[in-house]
Biotite code that builds the C-alpha atoms (Angstrom):
import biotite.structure as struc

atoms = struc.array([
    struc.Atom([-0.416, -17.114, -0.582], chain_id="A", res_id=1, res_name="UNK", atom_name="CA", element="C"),
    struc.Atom([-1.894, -20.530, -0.437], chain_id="A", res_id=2, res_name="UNK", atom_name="CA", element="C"),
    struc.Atom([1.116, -22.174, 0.320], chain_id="A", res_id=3, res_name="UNK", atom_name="CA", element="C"),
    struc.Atom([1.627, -20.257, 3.473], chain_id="A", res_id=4, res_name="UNK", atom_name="CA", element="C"),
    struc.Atom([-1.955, -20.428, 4.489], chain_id="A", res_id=5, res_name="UNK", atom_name="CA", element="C"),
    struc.Atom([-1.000, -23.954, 4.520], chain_id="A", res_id=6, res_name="UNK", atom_name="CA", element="C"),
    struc.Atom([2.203, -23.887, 6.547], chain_id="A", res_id=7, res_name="UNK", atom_name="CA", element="C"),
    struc.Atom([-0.010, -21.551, 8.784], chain_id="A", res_id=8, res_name="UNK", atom_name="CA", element="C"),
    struc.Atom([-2.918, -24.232, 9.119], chain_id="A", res_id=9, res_name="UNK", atom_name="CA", element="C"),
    struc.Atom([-0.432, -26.998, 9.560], chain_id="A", res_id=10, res_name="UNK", atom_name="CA", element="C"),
    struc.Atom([1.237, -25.394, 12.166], chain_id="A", res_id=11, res_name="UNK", atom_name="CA", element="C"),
    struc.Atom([-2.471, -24.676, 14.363], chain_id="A", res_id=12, res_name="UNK", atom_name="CA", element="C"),
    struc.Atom([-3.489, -21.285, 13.187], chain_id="A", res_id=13, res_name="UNK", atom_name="CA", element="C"),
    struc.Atom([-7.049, -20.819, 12.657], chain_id="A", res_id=14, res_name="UNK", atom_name="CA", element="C"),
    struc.Atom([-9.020, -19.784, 9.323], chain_id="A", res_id=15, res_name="UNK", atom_name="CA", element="C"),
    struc.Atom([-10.193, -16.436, 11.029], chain_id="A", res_id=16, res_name="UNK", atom_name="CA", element="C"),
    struc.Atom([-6.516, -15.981, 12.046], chain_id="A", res_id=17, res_name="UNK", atom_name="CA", element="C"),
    struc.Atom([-5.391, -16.429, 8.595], chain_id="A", res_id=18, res_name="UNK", atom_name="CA", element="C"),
    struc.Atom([-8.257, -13.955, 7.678], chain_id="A", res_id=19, res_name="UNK", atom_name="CA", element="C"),
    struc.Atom([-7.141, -11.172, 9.521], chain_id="A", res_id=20, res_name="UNK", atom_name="CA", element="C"),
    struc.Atom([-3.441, -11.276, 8.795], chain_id="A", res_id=21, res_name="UNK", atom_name="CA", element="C"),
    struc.Atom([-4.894, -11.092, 5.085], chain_id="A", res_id=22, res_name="UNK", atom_name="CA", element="C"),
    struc.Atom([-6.973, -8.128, 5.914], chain_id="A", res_id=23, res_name="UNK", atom_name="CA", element="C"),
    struc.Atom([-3.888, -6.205, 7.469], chain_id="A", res_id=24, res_name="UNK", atom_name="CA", element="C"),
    struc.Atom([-1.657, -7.054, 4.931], chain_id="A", res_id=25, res_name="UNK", atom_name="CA", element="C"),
    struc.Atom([-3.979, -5.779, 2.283], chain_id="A", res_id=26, res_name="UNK", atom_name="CA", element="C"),
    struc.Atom([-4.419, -2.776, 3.920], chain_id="A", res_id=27, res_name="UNK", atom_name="CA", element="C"),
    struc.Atom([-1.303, -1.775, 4.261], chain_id="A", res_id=28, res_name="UNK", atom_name="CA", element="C"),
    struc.Atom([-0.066, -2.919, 0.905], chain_id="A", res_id=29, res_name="UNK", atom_name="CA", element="C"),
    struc.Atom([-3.105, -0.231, -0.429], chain_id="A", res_id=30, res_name="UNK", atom_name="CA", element="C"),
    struc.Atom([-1.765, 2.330, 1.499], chain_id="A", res_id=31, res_name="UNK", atom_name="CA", element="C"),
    struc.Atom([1.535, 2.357, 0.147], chain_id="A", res_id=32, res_name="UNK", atom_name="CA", element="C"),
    struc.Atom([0.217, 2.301, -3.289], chain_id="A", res_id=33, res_name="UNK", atom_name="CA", element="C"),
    struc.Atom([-1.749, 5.356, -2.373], chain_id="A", res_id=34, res_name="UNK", atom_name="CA", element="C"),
    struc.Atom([0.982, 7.378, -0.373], chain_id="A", res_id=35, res_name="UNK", atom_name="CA", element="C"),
    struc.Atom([3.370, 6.664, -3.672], chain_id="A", res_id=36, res_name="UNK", atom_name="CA", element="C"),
    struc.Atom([0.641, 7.696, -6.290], chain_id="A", res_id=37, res_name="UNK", atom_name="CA", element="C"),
    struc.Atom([0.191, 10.743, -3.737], chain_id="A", res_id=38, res_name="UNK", atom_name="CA", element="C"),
    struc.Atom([3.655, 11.731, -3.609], chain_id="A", res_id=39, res_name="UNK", atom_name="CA", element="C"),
    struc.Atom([4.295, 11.612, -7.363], chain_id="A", res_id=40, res_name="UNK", atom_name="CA", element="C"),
    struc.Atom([0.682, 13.293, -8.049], chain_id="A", res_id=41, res_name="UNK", atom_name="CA", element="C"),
    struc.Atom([2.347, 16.198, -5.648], chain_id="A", res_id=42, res_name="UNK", atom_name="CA", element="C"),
    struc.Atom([5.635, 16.225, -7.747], chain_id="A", res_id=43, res_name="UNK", atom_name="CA", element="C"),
    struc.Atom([3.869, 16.879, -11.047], chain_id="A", res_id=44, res_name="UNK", atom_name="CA", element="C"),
    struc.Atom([1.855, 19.527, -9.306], chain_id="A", res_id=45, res_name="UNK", atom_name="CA", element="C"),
    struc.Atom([5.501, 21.155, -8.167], chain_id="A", res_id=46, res_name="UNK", atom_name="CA", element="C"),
    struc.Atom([7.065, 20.459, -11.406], chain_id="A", res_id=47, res_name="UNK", atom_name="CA", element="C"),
    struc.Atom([4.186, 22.198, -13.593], chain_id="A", res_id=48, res_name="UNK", atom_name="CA", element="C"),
    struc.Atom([4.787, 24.808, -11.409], chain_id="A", res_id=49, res_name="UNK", atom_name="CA", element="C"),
    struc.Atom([7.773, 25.525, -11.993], chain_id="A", res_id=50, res_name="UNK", atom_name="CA", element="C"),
    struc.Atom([7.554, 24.813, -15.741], chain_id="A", res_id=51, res_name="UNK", atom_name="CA", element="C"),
    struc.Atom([5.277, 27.771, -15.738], chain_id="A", res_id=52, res_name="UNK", atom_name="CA", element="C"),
    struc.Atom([7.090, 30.301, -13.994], chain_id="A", res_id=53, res_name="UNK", atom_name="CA", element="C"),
    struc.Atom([5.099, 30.353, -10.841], chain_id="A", res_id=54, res_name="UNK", atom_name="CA", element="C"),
    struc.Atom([5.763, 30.227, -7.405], chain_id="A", res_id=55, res_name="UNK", atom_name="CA", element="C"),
    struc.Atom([5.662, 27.067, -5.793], chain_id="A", res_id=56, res_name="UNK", atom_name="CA", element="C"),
    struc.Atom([4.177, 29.325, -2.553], chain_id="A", res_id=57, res_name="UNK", atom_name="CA", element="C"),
])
């Protein structure tokens, strides 16, 4: 990351800039870490359920 937050400096983008393409980019990264925990949490839900006879209704 350093190395482009030098290419970024060098090329006239600011330090708060930098700091909010940071903040973005960590926020989405965290969401798709969440959605994919999510969405295999919700397949071993389905797949005890169905293991155990029940309905998945």
């Amino acid at each position: 990351m350093a190395e482009y937050s030098g290419v970024a400096r060098d090329m006239g983008i600011t330090e708060d800039e930098i700091d909010a393409v940071q903040s973005i980019v960590m926020a989405v990264a965290g969401g798709r870490v969440r959605a994919t925990f999510r969405e295999a949490q919700l397949r071993a839900v389905e797949k005890r359920k169905t293991k155990s006879g029940r309905s998945s209704y």
